[in-house]
C-alpha positions as MATLAB code, in Angstrom:
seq = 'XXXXXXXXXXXXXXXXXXXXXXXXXXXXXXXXXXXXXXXXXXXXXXXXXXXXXXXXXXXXXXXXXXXXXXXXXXXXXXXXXXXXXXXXXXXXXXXXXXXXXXXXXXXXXXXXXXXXXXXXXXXXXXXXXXXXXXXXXXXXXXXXXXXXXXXXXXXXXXXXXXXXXXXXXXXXXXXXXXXXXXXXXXXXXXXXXXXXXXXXXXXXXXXXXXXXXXXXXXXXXXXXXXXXXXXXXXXXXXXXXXXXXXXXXXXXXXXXXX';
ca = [
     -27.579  -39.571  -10.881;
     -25.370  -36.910   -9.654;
     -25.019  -33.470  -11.403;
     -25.218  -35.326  -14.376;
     -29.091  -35.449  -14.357;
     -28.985  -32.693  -15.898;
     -31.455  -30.589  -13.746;
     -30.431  -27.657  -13.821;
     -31.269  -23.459  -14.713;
     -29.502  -20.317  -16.411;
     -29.238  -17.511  -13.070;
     -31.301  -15.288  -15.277;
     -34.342  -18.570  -15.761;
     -37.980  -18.125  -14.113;
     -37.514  -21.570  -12.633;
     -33.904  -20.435  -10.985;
     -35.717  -16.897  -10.211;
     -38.549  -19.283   -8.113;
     -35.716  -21.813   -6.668;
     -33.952  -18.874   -5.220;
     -36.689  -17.171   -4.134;
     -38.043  -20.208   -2.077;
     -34.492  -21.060   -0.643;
     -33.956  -17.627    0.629;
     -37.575  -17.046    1.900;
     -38.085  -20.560    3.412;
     -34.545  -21.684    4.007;
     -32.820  -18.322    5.146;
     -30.020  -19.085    2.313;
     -28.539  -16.330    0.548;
     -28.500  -16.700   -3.270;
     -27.965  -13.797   -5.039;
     -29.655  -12.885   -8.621;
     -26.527  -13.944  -10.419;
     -26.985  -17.348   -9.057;
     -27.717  -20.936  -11.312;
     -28.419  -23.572   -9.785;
     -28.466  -27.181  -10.343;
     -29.298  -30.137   -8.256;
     -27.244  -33.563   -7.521;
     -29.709  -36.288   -6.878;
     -28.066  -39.762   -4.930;
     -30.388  -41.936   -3.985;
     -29.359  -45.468   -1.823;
     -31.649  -47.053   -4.172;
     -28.907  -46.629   -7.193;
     -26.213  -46.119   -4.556;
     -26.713  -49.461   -3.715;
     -27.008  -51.004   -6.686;
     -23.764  -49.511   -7.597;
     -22.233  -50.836   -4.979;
     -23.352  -53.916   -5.296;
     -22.097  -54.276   -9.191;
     -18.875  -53.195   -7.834;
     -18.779  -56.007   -5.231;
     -20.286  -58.755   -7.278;
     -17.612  -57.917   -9.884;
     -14.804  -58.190   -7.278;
     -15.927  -61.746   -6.123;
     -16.192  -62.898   -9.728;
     -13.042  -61.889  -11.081;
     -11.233  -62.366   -7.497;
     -10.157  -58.723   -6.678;
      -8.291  -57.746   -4.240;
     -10.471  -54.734   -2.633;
     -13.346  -52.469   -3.609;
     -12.711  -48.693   -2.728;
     -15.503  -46.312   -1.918;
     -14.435  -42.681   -3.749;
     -16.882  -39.457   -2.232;
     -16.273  -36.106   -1.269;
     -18.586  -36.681    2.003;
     -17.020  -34.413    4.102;
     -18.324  -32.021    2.646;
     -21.314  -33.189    0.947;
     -22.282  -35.491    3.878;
     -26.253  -36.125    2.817;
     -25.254  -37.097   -0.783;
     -21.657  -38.177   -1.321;
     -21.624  -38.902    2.059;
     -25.010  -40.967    1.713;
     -23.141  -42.853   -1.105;
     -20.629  -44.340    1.376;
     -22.444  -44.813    3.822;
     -24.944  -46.917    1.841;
     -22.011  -48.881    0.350;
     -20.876  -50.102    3.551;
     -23.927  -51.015    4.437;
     -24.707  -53.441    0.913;
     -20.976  -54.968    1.420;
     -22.024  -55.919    4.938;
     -25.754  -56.985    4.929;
     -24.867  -58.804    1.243;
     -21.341  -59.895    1.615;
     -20.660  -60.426    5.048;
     -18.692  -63.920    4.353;
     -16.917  -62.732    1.333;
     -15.508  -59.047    2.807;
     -13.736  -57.333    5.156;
     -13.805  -53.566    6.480;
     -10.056  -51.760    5.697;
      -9.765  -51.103    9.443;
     -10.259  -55.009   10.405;
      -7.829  -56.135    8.029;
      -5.061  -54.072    9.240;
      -5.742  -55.589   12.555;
      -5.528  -59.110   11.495;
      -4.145  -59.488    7.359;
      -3.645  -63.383    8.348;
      -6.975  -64.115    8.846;
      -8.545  -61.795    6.265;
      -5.727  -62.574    3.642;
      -8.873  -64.291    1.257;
     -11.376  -61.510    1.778;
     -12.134  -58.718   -0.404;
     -11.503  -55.854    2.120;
     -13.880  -52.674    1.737;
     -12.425  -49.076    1.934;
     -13.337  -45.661    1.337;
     -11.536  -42.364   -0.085;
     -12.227  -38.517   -0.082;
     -11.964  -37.700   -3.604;
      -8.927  -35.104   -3.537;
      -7.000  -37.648   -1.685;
      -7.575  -40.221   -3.987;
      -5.980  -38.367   -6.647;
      -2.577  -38.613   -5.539;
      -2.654  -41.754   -4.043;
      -3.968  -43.063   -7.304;
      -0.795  -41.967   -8.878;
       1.486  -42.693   -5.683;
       0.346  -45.953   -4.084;
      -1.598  -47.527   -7.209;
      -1.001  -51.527   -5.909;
      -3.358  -50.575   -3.242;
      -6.687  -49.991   -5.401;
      -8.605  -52.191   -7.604;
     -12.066  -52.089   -8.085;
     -13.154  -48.595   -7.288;
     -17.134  -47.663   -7.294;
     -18.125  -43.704   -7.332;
     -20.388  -41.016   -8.017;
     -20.779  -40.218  -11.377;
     -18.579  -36.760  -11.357;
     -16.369  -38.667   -9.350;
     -15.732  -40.926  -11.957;
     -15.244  -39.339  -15.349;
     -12.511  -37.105  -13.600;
     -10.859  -40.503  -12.311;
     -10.983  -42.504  -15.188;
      -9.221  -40.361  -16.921;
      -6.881  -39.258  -14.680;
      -5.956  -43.089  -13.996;
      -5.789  -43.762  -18.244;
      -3.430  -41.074  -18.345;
      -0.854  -43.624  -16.301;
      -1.277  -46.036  -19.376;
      -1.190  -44.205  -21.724;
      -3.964  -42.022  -22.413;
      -7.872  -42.570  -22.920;
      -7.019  -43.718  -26.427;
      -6.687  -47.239  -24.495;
      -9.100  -47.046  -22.142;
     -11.956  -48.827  -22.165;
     -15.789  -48.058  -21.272;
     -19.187  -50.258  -19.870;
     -21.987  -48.914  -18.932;
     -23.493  -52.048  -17.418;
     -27.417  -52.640  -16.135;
     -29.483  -55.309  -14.134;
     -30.949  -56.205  -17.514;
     -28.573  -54.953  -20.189;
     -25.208  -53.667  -21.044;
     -23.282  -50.976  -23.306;
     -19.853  -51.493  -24.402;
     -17.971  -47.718  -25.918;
     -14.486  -46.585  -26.465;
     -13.699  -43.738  -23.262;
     -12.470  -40.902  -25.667;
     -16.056  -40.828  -27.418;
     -16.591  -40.298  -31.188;
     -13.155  -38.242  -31.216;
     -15.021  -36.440  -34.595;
     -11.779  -33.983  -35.384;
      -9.482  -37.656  -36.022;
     -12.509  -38.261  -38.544;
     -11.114  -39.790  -41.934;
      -7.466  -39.445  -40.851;
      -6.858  -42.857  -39.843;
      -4.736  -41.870  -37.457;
      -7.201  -42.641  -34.180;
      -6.063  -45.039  -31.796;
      -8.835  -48.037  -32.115;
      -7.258  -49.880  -28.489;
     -10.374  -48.278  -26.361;
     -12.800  -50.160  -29.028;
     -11.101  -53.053  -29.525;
     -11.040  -53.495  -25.410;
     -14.467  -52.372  -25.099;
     -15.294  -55.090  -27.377;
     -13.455  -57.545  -25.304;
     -15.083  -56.384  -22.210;
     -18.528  -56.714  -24.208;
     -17.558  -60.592  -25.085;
     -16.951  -61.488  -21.171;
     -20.089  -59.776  -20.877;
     -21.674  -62.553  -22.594;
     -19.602  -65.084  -21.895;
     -17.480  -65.293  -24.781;
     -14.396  -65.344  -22.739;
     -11.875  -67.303  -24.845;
     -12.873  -64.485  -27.690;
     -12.317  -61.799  -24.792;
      -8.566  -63.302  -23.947;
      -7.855  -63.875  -28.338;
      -8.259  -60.007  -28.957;
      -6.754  -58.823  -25.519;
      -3.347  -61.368  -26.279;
      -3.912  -59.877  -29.731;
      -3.453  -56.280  -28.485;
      -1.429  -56.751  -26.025;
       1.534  -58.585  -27.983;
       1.365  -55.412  -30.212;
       1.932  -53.071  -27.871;
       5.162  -55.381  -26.568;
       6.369  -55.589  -30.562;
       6.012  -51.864  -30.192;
       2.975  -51.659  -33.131;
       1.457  -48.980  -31.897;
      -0.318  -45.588  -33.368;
       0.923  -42.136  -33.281;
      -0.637  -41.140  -30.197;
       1.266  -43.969  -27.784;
       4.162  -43.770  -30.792;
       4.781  -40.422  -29.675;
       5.306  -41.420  -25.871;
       7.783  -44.307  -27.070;
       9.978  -42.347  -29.233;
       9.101  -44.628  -32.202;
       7.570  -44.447  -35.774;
       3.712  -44.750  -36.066;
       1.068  -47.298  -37.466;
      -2.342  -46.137  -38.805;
      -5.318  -47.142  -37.554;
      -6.030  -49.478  -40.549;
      -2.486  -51.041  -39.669;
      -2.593  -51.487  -36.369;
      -5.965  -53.429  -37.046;
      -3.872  -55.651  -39.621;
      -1.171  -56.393  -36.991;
      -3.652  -57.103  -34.385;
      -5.810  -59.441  -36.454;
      -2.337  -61.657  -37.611;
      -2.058  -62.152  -34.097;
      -5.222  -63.198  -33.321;
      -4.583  -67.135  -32.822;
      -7.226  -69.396  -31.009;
      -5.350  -70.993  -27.879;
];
């Protein structure tokens, strides 16, 4: 959904010609010839389900809170929509298990076990991603939304060359490193495999193979504390580098069954 449907014309297309034509004549907008135009779809149906991904997540791995991220101030019928329907999903399907940000300020004591629910306008959430980060955890969004955050939050760990990616379904599941296929590190050995190697952990609790999901994540992680790292987070440390190849050595001696 969002503007990442992909519906959209050049100014100088028949269909944007038509579009414009019909807005200005039956709408009394004012698009001008130079205009494109593209169209950002949010429906509650996939709003919802979203939302409720986001929420059932939060219960299962007992999160703290689940933070609503839209720019519906200003686009109030879709971003705007998006909220809205999320509040309503974490109410009429989680009513026991949640709590509204407003009601737990009121009352922490008696909320202290509840997932409490909370939105964010999307500029604002920028900088208090970077300036009060122990107050988010699970965050659900519109698609644009998202690729600009995720990144933007990496960047505080290091870079998307750790970051991990799901793209998770009612009926199946796809597991990819954040940075994508990264083609110009092709052959180099140089690329930082952390965002693959997570996004294959994140595939194995997918599936239930937890204990293999915590063996690679110790793995990696005890690397990164022994400072055997690749150029890219090498750089940021002020040490010397590992390839890719030996990075994957040091995390597979480490790999040791609990």
């Amino acid at each position: 959904e969002d503007v990442y449907s992909g519906i959209e014309w050049r100014y100088d297309s028949e269909e944007a010609k038509k579009l414009r034509g019909y807005l200005n004549t039956e709408f009394g907008v004012k698009l001008t010839d130079d205009t494109g135009i593209g169209i950002k779809p949010i429906s509650r149906f996939r709003s919802s389900r979203l939302v409720r991904k986001a929420l059932n997540f939060a219960v299962d791995n007992s999160r703290k809170s689940v933070t609503l991220v839209h720019k519906g101030n200003i686009m109030k019928y879709t971003e705007g929509a998006f909220k809205d329907w999320g509040y309503q999903v974490a109410e009429n399907e989680f009513k026991s298990r949640i709590v509204r940000e407003e009601d737990y300020l009121k009352n922490k004591d008696e909320y202290k076990d509840r997932i409490v629910v909370k939105d964010r306008i999307t500029d604002n959430m920028f900088q208090q991603i970077l300036t009060r980060t122990d107050e988010y955890d699970v965050i659900a969004t519109t698609n644009l939304n998202g690729d600009y955050l995720s990144d933007a939050i990496a960047a505080q760990v290091g870079g998307i060359g750790i970051a991990p990616g799901g793209n998770v379904g009612d009926l199946h599941a796809i597991f990819e490193a954040v940075h994508g296929t990264a083609p110009k590190y092709a052959g180099m050995d140089v690329a930082n495999p952390t965002s693959l190697l997570l996004s294959a952990s994140m595939m194995f609790t997918y599936i239930g193979w937890k204990e293999a999901s915590k063996i690679l994540e110790d793995a990696i992680t005890q690397c990164y504390k022994e400072k055997k790292v690749t150029q890219d987070i090498a750089r940021l440390m002020g040490i010397k580098e590992l390839k890719c190849s030996e990075f994957g050595q040091e995390v597979i001696k480490r790999m040791v069954p609990s």
